[in-house]
Backbone as CSV, one residue per row, in Angstrom:
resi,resn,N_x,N_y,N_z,CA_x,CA_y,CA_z,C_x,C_y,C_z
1,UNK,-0.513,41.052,34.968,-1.400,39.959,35.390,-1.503,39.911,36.914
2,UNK,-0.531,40.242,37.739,-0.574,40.133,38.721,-1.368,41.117,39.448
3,UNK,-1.076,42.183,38.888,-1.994,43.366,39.129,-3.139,43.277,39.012
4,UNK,-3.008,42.647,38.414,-5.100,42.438,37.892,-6.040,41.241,38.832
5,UNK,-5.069,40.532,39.124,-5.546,39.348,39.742,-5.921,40.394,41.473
6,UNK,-4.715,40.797,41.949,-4.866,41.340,43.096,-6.040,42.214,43.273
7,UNK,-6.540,43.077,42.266,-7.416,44.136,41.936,-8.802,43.339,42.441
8,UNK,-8.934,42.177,41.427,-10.208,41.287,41.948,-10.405,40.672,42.865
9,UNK,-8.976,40.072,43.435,-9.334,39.849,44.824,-10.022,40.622,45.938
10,UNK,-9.355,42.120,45.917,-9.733,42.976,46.918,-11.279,43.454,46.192
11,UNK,-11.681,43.387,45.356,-13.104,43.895,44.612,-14.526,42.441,45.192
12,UNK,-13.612,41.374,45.289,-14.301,40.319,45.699,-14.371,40.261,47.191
13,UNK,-13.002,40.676,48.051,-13.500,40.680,49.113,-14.129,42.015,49.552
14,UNK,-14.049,43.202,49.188,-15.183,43.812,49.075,-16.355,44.071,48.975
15,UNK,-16.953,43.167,47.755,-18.173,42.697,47.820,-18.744,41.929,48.280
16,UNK,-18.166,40.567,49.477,-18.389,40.086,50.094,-18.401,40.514,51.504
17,UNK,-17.759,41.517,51.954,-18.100,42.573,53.163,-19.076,43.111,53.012
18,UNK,-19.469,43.839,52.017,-20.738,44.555,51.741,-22.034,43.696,51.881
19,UNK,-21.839,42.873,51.311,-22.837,41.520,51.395,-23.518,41.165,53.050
20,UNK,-22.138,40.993,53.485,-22.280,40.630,55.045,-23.281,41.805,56.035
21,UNK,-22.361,42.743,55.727,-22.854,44.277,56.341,-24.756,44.485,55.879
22,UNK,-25.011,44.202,55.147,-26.225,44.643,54.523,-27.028,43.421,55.282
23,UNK,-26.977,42.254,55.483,-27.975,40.804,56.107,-27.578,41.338,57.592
């Protein structure tokens, strides 16, 4: 569980960098 939680965190802040980078 913990593993998994961490996984989405970094996938979320990922996709919220990408987000940024692209506007």
């Amino acid at each position: 569980q913990q593993q998994q939680q961490q996984q989405q965190q970094q996938q979320q802040q990922q996709q919220q960098q990408r987000a940024t980078n692209c506007s």
